[in-house]
C-alpha positions as CSV (number, residue, x, y, z in Angstrom):
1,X,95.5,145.8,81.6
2,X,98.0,148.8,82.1
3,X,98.8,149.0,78.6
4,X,94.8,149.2,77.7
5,X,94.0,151.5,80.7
6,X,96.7,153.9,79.1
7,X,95.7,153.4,75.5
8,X,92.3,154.6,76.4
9,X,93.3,157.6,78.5
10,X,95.5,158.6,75.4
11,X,92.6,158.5,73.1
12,X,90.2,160.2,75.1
13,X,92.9,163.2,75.8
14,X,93.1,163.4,71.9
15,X,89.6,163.2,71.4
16,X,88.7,165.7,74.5
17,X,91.1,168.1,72.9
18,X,87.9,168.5,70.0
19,X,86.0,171.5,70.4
20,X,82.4,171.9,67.8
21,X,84.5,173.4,65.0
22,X,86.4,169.9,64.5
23,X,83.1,167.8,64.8
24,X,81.7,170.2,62.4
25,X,84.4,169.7,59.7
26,X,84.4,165.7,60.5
27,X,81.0,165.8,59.5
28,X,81.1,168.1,56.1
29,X,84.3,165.5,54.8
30,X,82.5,162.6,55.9
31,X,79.1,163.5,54.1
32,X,80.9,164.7,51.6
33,X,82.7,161.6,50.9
34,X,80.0,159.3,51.1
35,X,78.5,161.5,48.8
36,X,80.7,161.0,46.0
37,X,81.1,157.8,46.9
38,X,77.3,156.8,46.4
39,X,77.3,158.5,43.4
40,X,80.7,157.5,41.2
41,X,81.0,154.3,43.2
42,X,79.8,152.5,40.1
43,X,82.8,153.7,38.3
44,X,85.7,152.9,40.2
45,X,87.4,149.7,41.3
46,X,87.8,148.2,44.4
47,X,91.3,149.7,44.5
48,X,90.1,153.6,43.8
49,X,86.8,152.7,46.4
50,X,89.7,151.6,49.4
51,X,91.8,154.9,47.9
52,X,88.4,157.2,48.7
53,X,87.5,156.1,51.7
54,X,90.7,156.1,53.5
55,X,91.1,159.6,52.2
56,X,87.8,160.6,54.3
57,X,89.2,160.4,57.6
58,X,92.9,161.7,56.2
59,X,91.7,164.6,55.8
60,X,89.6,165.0,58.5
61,X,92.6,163.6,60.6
62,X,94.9,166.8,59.0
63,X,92.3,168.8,59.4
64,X,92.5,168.5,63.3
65,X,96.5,167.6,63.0
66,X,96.6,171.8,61.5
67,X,93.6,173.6,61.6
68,X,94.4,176.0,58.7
69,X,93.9,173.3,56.8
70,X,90.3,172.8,57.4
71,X,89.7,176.8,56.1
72,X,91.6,175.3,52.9
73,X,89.8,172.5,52.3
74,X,86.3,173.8,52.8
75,X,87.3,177.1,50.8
76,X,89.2,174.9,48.3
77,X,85.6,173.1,47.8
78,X,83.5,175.3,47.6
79,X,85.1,177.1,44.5
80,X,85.9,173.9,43.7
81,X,82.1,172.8,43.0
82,X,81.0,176.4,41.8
83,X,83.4,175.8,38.8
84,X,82.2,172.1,38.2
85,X,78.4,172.9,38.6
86,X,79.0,176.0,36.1
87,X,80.1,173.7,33.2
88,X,76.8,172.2,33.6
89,X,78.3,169.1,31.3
90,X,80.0,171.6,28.7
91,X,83.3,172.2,28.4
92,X,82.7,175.4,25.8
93,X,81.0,177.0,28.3
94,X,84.6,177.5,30.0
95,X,84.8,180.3,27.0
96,X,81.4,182.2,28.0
97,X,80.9,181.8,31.5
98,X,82.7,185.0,33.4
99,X,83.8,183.1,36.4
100,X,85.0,180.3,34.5
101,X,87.1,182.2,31.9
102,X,88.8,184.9,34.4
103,X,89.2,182.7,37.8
104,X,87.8,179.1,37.7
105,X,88.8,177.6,34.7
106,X,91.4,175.0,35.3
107,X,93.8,177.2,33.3
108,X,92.6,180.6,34.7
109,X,92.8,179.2,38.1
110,X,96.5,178.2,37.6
111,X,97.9,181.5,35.6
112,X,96.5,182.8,39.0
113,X,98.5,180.9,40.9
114,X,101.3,181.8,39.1
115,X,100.6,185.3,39.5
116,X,100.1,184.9,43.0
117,X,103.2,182.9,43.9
118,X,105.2,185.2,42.2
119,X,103.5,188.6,44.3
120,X,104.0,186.0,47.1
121,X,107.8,185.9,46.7
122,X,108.6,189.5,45.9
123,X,106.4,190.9,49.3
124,X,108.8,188.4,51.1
125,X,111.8,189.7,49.6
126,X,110.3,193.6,50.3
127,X,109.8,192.0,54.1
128,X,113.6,191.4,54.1
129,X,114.3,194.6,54.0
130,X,112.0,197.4,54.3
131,X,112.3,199.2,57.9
132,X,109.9,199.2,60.5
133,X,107.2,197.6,57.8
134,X,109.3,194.0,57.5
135,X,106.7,192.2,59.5
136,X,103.7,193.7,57.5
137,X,105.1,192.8,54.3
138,X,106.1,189.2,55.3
139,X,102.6,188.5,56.2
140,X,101.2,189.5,53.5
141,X,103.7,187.4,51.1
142,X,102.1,184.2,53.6
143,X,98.7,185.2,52.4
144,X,99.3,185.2,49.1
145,X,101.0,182.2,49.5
146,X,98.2,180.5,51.3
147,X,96.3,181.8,48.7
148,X,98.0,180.6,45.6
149,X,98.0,177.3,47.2
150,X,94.0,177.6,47.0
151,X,94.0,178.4,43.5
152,X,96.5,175.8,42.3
153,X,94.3,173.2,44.4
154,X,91.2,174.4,43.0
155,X,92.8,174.3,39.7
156,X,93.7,171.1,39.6
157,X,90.3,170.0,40.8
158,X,88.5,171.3,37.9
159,X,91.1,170.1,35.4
160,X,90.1,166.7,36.9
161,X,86.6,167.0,35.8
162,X,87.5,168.9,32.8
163,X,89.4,165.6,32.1
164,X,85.9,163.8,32.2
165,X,83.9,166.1,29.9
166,X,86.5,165.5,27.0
167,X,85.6,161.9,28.1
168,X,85.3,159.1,30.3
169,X,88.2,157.4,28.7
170,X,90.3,160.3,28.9
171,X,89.5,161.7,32.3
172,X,92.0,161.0,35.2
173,X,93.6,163.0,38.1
174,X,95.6,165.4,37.0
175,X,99.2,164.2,38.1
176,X,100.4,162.6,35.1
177,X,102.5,164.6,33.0
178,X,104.8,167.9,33.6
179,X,102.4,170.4,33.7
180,X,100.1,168.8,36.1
181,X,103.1,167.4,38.2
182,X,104.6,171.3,38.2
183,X,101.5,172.3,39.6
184,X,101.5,169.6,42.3
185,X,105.2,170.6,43.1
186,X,104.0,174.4,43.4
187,X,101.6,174.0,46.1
188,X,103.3,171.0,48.1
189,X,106.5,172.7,48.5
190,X,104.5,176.3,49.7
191,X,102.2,174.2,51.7
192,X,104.9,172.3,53.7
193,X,106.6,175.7,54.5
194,X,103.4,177.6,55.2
195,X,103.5,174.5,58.2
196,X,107.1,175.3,59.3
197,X,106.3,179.1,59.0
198,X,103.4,178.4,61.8
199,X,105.6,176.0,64.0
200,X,108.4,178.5,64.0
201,X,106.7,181.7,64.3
202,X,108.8,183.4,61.7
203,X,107.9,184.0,58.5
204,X,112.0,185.2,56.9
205,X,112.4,181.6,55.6
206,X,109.6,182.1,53.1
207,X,111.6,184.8,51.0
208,X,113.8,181.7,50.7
209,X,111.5,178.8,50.0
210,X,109.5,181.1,47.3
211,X,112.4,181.4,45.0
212,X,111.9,177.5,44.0
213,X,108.8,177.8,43.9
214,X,109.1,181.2,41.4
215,X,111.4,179.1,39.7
216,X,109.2,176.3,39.4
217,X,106.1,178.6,38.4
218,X,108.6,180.0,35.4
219,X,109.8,176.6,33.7
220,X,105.3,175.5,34.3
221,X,105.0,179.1,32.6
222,X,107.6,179.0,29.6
223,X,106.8,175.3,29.7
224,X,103.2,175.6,28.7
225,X,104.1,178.7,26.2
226,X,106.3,176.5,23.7
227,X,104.4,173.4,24.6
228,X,100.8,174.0,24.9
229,X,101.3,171.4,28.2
230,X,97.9,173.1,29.5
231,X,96.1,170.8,26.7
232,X,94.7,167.5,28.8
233,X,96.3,164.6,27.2
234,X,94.6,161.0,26.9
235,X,96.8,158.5,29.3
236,X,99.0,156.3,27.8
237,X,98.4,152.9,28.9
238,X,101.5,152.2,31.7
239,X,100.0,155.5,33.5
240,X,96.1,154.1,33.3
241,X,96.3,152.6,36.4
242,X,95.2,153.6,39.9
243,X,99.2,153.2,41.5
244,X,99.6,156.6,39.7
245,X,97.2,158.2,42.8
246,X,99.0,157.5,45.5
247,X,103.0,156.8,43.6
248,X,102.7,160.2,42.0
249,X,101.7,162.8,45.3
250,X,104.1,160.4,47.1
251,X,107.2,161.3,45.3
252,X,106.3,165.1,44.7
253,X,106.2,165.2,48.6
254,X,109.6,164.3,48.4
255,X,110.8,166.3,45.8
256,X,108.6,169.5,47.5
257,X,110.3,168.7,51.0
258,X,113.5,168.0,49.6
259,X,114.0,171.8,47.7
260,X,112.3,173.6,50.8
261,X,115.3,172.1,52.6
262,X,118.1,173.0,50.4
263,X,116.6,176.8,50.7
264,X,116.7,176.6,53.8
265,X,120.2,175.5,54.0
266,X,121.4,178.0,51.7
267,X,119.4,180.7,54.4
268,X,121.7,178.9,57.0
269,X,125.0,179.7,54.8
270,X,124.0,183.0,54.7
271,X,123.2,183.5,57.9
272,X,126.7,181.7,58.7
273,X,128.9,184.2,57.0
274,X,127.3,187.3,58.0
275,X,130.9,188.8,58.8
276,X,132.4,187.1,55.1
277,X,134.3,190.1,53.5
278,X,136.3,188.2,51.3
279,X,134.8,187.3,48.2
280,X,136.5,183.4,47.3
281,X,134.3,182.8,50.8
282,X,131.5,183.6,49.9
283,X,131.4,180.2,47.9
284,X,127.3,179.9,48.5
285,X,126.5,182.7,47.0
286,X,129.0,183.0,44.2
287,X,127.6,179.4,43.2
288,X,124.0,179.8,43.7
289,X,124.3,182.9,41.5
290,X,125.9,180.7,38.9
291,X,123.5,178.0,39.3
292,X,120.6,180.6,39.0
293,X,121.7,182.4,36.3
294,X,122.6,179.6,33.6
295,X,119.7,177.7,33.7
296,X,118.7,178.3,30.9
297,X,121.8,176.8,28.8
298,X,120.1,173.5,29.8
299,X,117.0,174.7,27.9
300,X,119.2,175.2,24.6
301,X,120.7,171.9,24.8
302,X,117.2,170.6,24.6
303,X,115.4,172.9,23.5
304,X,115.0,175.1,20.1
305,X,112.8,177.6,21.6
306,X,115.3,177.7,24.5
307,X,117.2,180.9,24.9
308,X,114.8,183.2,23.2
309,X,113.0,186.8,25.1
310,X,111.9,184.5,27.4
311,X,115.1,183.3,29.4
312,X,116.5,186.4,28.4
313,X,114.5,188.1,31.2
314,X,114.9,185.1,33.1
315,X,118.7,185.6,33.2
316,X,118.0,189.4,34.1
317,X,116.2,188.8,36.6
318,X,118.3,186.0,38.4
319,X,120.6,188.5,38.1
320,X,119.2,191.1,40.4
321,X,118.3,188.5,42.6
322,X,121.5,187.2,43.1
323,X,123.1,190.5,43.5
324,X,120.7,191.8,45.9
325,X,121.2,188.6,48.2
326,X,125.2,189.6,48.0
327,X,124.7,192.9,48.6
328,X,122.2,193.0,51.4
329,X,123.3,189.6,53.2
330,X,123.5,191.8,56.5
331,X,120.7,192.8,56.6
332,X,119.0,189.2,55.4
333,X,120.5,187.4,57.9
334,X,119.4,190.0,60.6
335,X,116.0,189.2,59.8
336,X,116.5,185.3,59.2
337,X,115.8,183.0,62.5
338,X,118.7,181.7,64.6
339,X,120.9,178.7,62.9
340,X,119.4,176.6,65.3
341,X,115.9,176.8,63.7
342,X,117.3,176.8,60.4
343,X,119.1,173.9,61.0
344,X,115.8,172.2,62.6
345,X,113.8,173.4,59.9
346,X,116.4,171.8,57.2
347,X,116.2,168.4,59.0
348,X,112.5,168.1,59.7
349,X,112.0,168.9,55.8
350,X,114.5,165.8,54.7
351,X,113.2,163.4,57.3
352,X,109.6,164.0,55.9
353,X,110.3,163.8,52.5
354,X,112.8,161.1,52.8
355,X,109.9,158.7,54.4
356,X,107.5,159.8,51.4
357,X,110.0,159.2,48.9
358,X,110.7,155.8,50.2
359,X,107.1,155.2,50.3
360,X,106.6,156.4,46.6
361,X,109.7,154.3,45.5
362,X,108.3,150.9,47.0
363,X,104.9,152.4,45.5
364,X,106.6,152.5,41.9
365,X,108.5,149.2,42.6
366,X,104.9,147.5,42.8
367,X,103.2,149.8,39.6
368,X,106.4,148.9,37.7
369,X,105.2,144.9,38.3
370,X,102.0,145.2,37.4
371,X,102.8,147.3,34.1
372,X,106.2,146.2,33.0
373,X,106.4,142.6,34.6
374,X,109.5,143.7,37.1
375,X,109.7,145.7,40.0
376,X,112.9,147.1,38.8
377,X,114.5,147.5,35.7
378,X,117.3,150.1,36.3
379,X,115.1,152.7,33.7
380,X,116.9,156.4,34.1
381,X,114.4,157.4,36.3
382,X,114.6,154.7,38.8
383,X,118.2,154.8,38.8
384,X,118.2,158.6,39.5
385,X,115.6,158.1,42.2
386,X,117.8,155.8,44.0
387,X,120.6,157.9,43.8
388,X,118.3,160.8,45.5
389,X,117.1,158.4,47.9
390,X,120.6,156.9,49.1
391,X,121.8,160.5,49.2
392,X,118.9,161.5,51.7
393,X,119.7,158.1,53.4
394,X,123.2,159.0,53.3
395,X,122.1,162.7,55.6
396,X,119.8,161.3,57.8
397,X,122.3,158.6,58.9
398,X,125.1,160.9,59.7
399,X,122.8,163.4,61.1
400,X,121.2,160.8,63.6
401,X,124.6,158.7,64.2
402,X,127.3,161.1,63.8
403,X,126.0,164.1,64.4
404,X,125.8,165.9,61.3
405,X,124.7,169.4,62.0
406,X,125.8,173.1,60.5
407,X,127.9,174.1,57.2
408,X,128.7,170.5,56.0
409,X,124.7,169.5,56.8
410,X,123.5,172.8,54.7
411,X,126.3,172.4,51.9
412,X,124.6,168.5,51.7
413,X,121.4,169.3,51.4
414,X,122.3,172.2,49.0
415,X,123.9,169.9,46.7
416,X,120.9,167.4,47.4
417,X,118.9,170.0,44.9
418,X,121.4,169.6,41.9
419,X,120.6,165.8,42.4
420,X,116.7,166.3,42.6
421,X,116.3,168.6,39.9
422,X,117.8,166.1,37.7
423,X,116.0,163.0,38.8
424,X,113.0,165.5,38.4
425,X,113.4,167.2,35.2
426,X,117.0,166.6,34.0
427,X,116.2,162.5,33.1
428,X,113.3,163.8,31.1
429,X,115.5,166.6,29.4
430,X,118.5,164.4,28.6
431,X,117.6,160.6,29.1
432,X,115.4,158.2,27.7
433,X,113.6,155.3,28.9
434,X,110.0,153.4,30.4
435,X,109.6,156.9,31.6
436,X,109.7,158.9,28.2
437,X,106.1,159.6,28.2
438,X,107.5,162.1,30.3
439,X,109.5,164.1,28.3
440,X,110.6,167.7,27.6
């Protein structure tokens, strides 16, 4: 009887705690939902039905959880819709239609992002270290942020119906190949920090976090240049099944989570050896600089196009970055939060993504049985997944039992990036296997 009485008096707290606002959205997802359910029911299975309408009162539930969200959502809809209703069933019209070729377009609406992201990360950087007008620049670099998260979401919901007008056979959600999975990365990773930005109150991390996502937004960028990746691709049969919505967003959370933490550990080294005049000490940097700048000698090994104009500027400019970080460290860590939040931050990040990612491997352990006969075949990409996975494993547990807090904790989950990036990118660069469709 206690326990009940209790349980009650819990939900009514979290319920009283809705003001008209929250109804109000609860209402526009649910009819909005049922909507699309009455209407496309007819073409989904009973998986993709249970999918949808568990999603209704997800969002509605994140919605409430962080109310920036809702302004997302709605704004993310609405722009959304205005871009599907103008195709009005033709895809050419994507060439004539003004909003649709500048803005709405699935193609238009991600160079924007790009764009954005990268305006995003250099007003950060600015907020680092202009005087008296840090603060000003730092929020706007949020807003832009905020705002190429809405065009890489509305992006990728009008490449999903795009998808459809080339063809009810070929349409699907757009999370199955590179490109698409580069654009999910993008916004996941920006989103997830835009969160921490709010919790913390301080928006120095972001001048961080933005340089994967920069990074990200170049390979997407030099990535659809040599490869025309922007083209929508039929599905090849493994990936025409309905595990691929909920395995696929799954993973990218971890993968999204698991970056944001390693820039935020290498903030924390910074921060750490604020004093460091001796150059063999400043190891983070000196390696990070390296890392940065070299990338592109993966490309070649791949690649032909690889080490042309493009990475050429690439290099330059991971240059500058790099030696504006060693020469202004000072004054970057004077603006960075205390080591304490960093160090929060940098565990909240790898506890959220490490349960996702164990969610998307069981996820991919049950898609791999129903399209390869065997929940596990030690493929490349399964192999390097459970290496990422037992690293994280490896953190939390000596966070949570021994203590694990600091340099060693930042130099971990710095080193936990070289490890995603490969199970991300480098197994489809330099390995082959069940994954292949994958590859660079």
């Amino acid at each position: 009887m206690n326990t009940a009485t209790t349980t009650l008096t819990l939900n009514e707290g979290y319920f009283a705690k809705r003001n008209v606002f929250d109804w109000l959205f609860a209402a526009l997802v649910l009819a909005g939902g049922l909507f699309a359910f009455s209407t496309y029911s007819h073409a989904m299975d009973v998986y993709e039905k249970g999918i949808l309408l568990l999603a209704m009162p997800s969002a509605v539930a994140l919605g409430w959880f962080w109310r920036p969200l809702r302004a997302l959502m709605l704004l993310v809809a609405v722009f959304s819709l205005l871009g599907i209703v103008s195709y009005q069933g033709q895809l050419a019209r994507a060439e004539s239609v003004f909003w649709l070729k500048y803005f709405l377009s699935s193609q238009s609406a991600i160079l924007w992002m790009s764009m954005v992201f990268f305006m995003s990360t250099l007003f950060y950087w600015l907020g680092m270290f202009a005087k008296g007008q840090g603060a000003t620049m730092e929020l706007i670099g949020s807003r832009l942020a905020w705002l190429a998260v809405a065009m890489a979401l509305i992006g990728t919901m009008v490449r999903w119906y795009e998808s459809y007008l080339l063809g009810s056979d070929i349409g699907h959600i757009p999370v199955s190949n590179l490109y698409e999975v580069f654009v999910l990365f993008c916004w996941m990773t920006a989103l997830f920090y835009l969160y921490f930005e709010a919790q913390y109150q301080t928006r120095a991390m972001g001048a961080f976090v933005m340089l994967v996502v920069s990074a990200a937004v170049g390979f997407l960028l030099w990535y659809t240049a040599v490869r025309e990746a922007h083209e929508i691709q039929p599905l090849v049969p493994a990936l025409k099944s309905w595990w691929m919505k909920l395995h696929v967003p799954a993973n990218f959370i971890g993968y999204g989570t698991f970056s944001l933490s390693a820039m935020v550990a290498f903030a924390y080294l910074i921060k750490s050896q604020t004093q460091e005049t001796r150059w063999f000490r400043l190891a983070p940097l000196w390696i990070f600089g390296i890392v940065l700048c070299f990338v592109p000698l993966a490309f070649r090994k791949s690649t032909a196009e690889a080490g042309g104009s493009y990475w050429l500027v690439y290099f330059i400019i991971a240059s500058l970055i790099v030696g504006g970080i060693l020469l202004g460290r000072k004054r970057i860590a004077e603006r960075l939060p205390t080591l304490e939040v960093l160090d929060d931050v940098m565990y909240k990040a790898i506890a959220v993504g490490f349960a996702f990612f164990t969610i998307a491997t069981v996820l991919g352990a049950l898609w791999a049985a129903e399209a390869w006969g065997g929940y596990w075949s030690w493929d490349p990409k399964e192999t390097w997944a459970l290496i990422v996975w037992l690293n994280y494993a490896a953190w939390l547990h000596m966070r949570l039992m021994k203590g694990l807090r600091g340099t060693v904790a930042s130099w971990w989950a710095l080193a936990g990036l070289g490890v995603t990036t490969f199970a991300f990118i480098g197994v489809n660069m330099f390995l082959s296997g069940l994954h292949s469709y994958g590859a660079l």
